[in-house]
C-alpha positions as CSV (number, residue, x, y, z in Angstrom):
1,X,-54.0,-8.9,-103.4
2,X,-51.0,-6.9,-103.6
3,X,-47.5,-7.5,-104.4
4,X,-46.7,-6.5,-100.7
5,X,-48.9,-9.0,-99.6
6,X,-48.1,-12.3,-100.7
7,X,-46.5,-15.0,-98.6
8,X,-43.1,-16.1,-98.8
9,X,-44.1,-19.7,-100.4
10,X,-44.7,-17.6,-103.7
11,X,-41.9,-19.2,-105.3
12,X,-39.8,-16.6,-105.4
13,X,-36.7,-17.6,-103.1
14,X,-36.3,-14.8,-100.3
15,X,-32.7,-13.6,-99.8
16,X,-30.1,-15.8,-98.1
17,X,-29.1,-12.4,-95.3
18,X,-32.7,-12.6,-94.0
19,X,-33.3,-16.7,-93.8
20,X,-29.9,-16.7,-91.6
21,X,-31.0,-13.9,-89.2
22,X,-33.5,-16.0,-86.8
23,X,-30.8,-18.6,-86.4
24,X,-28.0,-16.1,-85.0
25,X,-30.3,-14.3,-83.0
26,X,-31.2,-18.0,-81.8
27,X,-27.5,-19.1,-80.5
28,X,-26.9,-15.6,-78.9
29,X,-29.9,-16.3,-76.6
30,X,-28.3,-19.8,-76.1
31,X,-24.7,-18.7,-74.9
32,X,-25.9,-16.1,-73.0
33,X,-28.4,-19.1,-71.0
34,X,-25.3,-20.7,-70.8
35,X,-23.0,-18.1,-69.5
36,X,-25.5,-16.9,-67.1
37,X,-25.7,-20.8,-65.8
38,X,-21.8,-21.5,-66.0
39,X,-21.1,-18.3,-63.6
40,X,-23.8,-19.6,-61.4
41,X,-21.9,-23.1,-61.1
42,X,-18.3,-21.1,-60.6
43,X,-20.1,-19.1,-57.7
44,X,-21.6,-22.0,-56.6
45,X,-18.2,-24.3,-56.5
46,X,-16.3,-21.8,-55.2
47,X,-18.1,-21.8,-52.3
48,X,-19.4,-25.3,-51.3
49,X,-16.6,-26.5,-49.5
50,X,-16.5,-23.5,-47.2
51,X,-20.3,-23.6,-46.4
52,X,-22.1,-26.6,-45.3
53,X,-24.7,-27.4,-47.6
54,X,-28.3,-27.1,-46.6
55,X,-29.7,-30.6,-46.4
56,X,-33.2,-31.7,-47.0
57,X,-35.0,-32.4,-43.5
58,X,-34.8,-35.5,-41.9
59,X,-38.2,-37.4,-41.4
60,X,-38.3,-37.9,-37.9
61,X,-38.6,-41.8,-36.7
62,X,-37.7,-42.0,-33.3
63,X,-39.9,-39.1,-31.6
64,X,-39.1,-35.5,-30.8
65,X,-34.8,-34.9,-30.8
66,X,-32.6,-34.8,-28.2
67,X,-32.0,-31.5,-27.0
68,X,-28.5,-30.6,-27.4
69,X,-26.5,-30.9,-24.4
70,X,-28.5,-34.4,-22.7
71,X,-26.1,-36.5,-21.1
72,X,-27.5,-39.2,-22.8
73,X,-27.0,-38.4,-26.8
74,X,-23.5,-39.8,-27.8
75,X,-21.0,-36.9,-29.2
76,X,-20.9,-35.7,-32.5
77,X,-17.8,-34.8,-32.9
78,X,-14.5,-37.2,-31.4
79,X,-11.7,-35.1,-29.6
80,X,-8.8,-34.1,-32.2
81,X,-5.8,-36.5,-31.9
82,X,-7.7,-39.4,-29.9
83,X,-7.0,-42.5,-32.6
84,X,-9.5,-45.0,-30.9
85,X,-8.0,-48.2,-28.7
86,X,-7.6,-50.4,-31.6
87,X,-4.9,-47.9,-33.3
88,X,-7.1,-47.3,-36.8
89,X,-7.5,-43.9,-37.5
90,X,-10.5,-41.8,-36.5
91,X,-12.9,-40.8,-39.5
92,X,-13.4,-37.2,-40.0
93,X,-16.0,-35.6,-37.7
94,X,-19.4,-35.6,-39.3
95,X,-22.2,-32.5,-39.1
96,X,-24.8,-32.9,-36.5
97,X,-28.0,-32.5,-37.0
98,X,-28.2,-29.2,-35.3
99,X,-25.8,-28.1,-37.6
100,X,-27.5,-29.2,-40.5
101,X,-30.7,-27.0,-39.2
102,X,-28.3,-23.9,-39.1
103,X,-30.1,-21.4,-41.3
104,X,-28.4,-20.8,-44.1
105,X,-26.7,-17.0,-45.5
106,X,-29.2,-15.0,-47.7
107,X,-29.9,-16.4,-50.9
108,X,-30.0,-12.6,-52.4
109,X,-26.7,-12.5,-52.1
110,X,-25.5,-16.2,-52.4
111,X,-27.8,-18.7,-54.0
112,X,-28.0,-21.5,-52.1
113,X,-26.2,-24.3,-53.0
114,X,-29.2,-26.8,-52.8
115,X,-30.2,-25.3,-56.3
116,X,-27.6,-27.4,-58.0
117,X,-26.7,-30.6,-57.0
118,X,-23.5,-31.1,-54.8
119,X,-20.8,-33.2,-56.2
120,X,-20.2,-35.8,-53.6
121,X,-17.0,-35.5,-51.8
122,X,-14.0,-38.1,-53.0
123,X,-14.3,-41.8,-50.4
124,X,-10.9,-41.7,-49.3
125,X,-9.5,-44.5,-48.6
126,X,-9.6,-46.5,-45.1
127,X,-6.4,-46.3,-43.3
128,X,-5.0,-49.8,-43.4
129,X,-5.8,-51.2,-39.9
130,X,-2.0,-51.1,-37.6
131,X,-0.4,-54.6,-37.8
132,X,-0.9,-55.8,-34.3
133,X,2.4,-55.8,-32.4
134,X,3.1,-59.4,-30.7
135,X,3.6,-59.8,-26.9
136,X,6.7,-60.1,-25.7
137,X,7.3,-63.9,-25.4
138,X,9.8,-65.0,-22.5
139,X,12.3,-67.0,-24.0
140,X,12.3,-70.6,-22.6
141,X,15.4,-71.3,-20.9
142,X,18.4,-73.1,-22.2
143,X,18.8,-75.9,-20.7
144,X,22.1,-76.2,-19.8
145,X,24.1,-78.8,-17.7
146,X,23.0,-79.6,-14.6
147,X,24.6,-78.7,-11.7
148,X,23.6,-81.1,-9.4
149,X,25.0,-84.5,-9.4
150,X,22.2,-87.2,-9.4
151,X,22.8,-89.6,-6.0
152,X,25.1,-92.1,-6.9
153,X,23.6,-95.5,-6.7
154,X,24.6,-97.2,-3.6
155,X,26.8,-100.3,-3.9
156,X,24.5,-103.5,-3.3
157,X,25.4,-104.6,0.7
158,X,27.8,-108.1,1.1
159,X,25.3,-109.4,4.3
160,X,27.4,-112.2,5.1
161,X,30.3,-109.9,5.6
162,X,27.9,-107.4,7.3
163,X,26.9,-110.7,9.4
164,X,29.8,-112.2,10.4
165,X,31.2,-109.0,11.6
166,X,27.8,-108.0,13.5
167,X,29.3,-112.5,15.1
168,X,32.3,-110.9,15.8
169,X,31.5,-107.9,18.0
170,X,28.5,-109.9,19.6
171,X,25.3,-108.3,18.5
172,X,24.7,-111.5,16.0
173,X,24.0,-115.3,17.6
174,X,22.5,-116.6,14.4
175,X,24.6,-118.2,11.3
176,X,26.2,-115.5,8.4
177,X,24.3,-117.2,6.0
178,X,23.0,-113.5,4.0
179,X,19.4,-114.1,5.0
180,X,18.0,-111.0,6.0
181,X,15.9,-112.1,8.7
182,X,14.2,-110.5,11.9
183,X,17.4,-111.7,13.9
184,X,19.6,-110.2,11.7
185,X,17.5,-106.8,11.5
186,X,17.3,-107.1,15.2
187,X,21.4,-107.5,15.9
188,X,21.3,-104.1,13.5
189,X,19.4,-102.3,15.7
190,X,21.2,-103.3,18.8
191,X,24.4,-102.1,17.1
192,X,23.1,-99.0,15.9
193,X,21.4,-98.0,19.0
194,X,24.8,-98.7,20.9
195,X,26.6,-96.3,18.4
196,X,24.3,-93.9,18.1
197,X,23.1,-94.2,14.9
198,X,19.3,-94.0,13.3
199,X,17.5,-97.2,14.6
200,X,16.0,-99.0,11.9
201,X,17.5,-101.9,11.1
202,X,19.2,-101.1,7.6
203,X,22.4,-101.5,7.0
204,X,23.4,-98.1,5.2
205,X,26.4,-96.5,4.6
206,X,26.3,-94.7,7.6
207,X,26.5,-98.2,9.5
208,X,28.3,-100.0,7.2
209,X,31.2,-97.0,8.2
210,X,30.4,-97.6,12.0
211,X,30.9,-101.3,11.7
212,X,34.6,-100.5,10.8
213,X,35.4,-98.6,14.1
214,X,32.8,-99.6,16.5
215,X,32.0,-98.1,19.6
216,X,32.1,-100.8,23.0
217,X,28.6,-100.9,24.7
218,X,28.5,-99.1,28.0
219,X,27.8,-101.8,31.4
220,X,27.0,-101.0,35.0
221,X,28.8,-103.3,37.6
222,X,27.3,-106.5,39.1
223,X,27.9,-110.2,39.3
224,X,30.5,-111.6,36.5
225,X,27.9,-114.0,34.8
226,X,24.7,-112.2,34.7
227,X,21.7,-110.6,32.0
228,X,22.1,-106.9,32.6
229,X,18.9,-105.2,30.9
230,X,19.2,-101.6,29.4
231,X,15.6,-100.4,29.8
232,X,16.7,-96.7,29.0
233,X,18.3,-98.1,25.5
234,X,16.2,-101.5,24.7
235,X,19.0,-103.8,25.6
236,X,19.8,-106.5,27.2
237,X,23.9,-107.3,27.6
238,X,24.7,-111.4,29.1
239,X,28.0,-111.0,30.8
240,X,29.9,-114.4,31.5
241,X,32.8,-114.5,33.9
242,X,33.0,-110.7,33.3
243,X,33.2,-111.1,29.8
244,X,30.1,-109.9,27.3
245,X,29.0,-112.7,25.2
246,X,26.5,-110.5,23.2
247,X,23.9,-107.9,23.3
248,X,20.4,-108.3,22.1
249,X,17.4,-105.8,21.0
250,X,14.8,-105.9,23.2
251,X,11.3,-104.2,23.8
252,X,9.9,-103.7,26.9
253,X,6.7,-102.4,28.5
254,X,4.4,-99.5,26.8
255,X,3.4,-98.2,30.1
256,X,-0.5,-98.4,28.1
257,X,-3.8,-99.5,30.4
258,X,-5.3,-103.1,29.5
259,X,-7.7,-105.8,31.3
260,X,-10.5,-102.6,31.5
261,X,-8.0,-100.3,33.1
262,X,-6.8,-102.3,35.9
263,X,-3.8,-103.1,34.8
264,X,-0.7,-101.3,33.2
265,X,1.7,-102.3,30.6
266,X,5.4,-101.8,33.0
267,X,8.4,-103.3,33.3
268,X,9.8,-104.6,36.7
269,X,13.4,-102.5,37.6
270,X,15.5,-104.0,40.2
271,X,17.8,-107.1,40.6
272,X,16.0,-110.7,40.0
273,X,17.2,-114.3,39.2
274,X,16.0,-116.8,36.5
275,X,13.3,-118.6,38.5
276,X,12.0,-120.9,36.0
277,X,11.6,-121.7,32.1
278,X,9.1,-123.4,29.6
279,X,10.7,-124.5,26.6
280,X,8.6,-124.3,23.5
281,X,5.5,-121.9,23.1
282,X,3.1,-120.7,26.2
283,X,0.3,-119.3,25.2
284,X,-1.4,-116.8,28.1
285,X,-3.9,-114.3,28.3
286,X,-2.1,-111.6,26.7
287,X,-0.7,-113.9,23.9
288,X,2.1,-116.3,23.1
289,X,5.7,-116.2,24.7
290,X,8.5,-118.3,23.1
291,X,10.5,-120.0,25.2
292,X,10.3,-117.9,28.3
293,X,12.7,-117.2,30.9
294,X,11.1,-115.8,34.1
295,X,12.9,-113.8,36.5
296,X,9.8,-112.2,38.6
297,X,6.4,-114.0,38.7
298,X,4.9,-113.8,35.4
299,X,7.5,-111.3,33.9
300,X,9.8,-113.4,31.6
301,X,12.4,-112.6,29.2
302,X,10.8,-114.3,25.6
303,X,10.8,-114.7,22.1
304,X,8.4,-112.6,19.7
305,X,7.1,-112.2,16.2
306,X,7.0,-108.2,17.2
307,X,10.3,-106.6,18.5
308,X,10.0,-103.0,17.0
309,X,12.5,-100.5,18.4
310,X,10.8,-98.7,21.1
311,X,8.6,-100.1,24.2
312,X,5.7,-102.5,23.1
313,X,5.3,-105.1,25.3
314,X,2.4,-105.9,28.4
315,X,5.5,-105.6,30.8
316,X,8.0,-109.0,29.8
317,X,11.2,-108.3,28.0
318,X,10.8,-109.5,23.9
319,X,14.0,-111.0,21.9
320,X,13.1,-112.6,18.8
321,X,12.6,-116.2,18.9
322,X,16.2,-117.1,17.7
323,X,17.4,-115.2,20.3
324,X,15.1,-116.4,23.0
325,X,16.2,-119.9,21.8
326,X,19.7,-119.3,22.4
327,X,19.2,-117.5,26.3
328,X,17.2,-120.8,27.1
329,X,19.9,-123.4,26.3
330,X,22.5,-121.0,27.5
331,X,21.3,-119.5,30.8
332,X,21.2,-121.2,33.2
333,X,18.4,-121.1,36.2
334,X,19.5,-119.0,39.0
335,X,21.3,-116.5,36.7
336,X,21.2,-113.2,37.8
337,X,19.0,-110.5,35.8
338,X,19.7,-106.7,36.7
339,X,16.7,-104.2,35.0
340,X,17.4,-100.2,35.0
341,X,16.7,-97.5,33.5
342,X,13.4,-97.0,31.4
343,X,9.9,-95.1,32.0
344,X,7.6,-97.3,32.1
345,X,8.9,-99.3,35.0
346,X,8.2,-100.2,38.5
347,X,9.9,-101.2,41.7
348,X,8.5,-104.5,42.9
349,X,8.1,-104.7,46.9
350,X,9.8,-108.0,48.0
């Protein structure tokens, strides 16, 4: 072997210039990998946010796509400017799938950008939802003072002195003794029919102001001493000597059908005479009649537990019993009775 050919591990140290050679030639290659891969990534950033990136295909799961354009695909993209009914604001429209099938421009010229992994585009942060605004709420209203005046509480009634001046114009035969009984509610009614007023036997302030100026019942002519019926009005006037003792409520005949039709509930008009009296109760057919006064056959003027204020009766003339009490021990037989008026009347054929 020759000097020329022995290896290097002789021993002998080789010169430092030729050991450092391979490693310089080695970090050359390595910058210029480096170089060549950095302007790559400069090309490559520069141009990723213009051009959509191509995007691996889609396994399909649901069956053949929707051609573009069917009515029944929902849009891709929202309309610029519409912020959605709830007021948050609309994400930025996303790349549809056709767009993502879009060839892409010639990799000779560009390489394409799925070489190198895409840096994922910063979340931004969701728009913080719009506080809602309230409804308008209508204020409740003030309450304020009142402008009407509550009714003032009527004044309790004296009914004696209601009583003994019902006595002294001669609607009232009983005693002023503040009982407010059907007699007393019946000489009420007299008075207020006579003066016009609301007949129902309740002394208000409308009759308590009629009792101070009265008006004076109304009378047709005929004998001095006599029971003059007001059929037209429900009352019945006793005249003595030409003078009026009192007038009385009554309720006459309802004109209504009883005994199976053959009959009718009316009251004789015409002038009769007290023909003859029972003192006490008399119970007939159509009820019982208190102390009755009879002036034509089995019509009587008598006492009753029901003297409303309009017609009621089968055809006799009703007073209360107090009054019918008092027209039998102060009337004499013979007395003359005068009827008019009234619908539900007949003549009687003598």
């Amino acid at each position: 072997m020759t000097a020329f050919e022995a290896p290097w591990t002789s021993g002998l140290s080789a010169p430092r210039s030729r050991r450092r050679r391979p490693a310089a030639g080695s970090i050359l290659v390595l910058l210029a990998v480096v170089l060549a891969a950095s302007g790559t990534a400069l090309v490559s950033a520069g141009t990723w946010a213009r051009t959509p990136a191509a995007l691996p295909p889609v396994p399909d799961l649901a069956g053949p796509a929707v051609p573009a354009g069917d009515v029944d695909s929902p849009p891709d993209i929202q309309p610029q400017g519409d912020d959605g009914a709830d007021g948050a604001v609309v994400p930025p429209a996303r790349v549809s799938d056709a767009d993502a099938e879009a060839p892409q421009p010639d990799p000779a010229v560009e390489p394409p950008a799925a070489s190198l992994p895409a840096e994922p585009a910063e979340p931004t942060e969701p728009a913080e939802p719009a506080e809602p605004t309230a409804s308008p709420v209508a204020e409740e209203p003030t309450e304020g003072p009142s402008t009407v005046e509550p009714a003032p509480t009527p004044e309790p009634v004296d009914l004696v002195a209601v009583q003994r001046r019902l006595k002294q114009l001669g609607y009232l035969l009983g005693p002023a003794d503040g009982v407010e009984g059907q007699q007393t509610r019946a000489s009420v009614m007299a008075f207020q029919r006579v003066n016009g007023l609301s007949v129902d036997g309740i002394v208000g302030p409308v009759t308590l102001a009629a009792l101070d100026s009265p008006v004076a019942p109304e009378l047709s002519s005929g004998p001095a001493t006599r029971i003059e019926i007001d059929l037209t009005r429900q009352l019945a006037h006793v005249v003595r000597d030409g003078t009026r003792v009192v007038t009385l409520h009554v309720s006459s005949g309802n004109g209504e059908a009883y005994r199976a039709g053959t009959a009718h509930a009316r009251t004789p008009v015409g002038d009769f005479r007290i023909e003859r009296r029972i003192h006490g109760e008399r119970h007939a057919e159509l009820g019982v009649l208190y102390d009755p006064l009879y002036f034509y056959r089995g019509f009587a003027i008598h006492g009753s537990n029901s003297v409303p204020n309009h017609p009621a009766s089968h055809g006799c003339v009703r007073v209360t019993p107090a009054d019918a009490r008092w027209l039998i021990s102060n009337v004499a037989d013979g007395t003359p009775v005068r009827l008019h008026g009234g619908t539900h009347v007949f003549s009687p054929s003598r």
